[in-house]
Structures are given as C-alpha cells and as structure tokens.
C-alpha positions, -999 to 999 in steps of 0.1 A, spaced: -175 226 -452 -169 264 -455 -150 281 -470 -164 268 -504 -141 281 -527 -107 305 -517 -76 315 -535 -49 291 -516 -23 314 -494 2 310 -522 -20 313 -553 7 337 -568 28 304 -577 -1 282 -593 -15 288 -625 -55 278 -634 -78 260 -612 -45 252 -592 -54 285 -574 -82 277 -554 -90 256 -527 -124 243 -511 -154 220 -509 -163 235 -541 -131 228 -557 -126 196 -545 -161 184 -557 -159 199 -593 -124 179 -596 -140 146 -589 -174 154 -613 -152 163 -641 -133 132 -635 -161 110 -638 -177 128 -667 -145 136 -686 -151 170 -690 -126 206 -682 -136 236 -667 -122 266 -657 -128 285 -621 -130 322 -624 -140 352 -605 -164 368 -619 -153 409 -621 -176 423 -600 -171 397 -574 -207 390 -562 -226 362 -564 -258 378 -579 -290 395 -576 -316 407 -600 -320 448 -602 -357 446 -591 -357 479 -617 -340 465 -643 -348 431 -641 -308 422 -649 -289 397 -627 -250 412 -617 -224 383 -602 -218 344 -612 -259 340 -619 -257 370 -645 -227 356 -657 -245 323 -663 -272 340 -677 -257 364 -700 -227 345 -710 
C-alpha cells in the first residue's frame, strides 16, 4: 500500500537501505533474499521518476537513470 518507498521519521540515525520504509522496501528485501543478491536504494538527484523530453528524446528521473547508468 502507499506510500511505496519513504525516508523513515528518523532516517538521520540509519545508514543504507536502513533509511527507507515501504511496500517497495519491504518487497525488494524479501526478493534479494530469495535470490541472494544486494542492492542499494537511492534517490536519484533530480528526484523525479522520469519522462522523456519529447524534444530531446532523453529520459530525466529513476527511468533515465536506468537507462543511462
């Protein structure tokens, strides 16, 4: 359920993927458990989730982020 993915209220004091709290969170936890992989969570800096520039045909956000590496 929403919120997906949030900084807890005391993220200041947790380091990592300790920060966040969520569906999201909770879910990527258990997969990596299963599959016995790490990942990191991170914010991307603009903090969008992404579009495409219709002009310049380049995504912003997570998707370019995923994109473009």
């Amino acid at each position: 359920e929403a919120p997906y993915v949030m900084f807890k209220k005391n993220h200041d004091t947790f380091e990592g993927n300790d920060k966040f709290e969520g569906y999201c969170v909770d879910l990527a936890s258990e997969i990596a458990k299963h599959i016995g992989i790490k990942y990191k969570i991170a914010i991307v800096p603009d903090g969008k989730y992404g579009a495409r520039d219709p002009e310049t045909k380049i995504w912003n956000g997570m998707v370019g982020e995923l994109v473009y590496g």
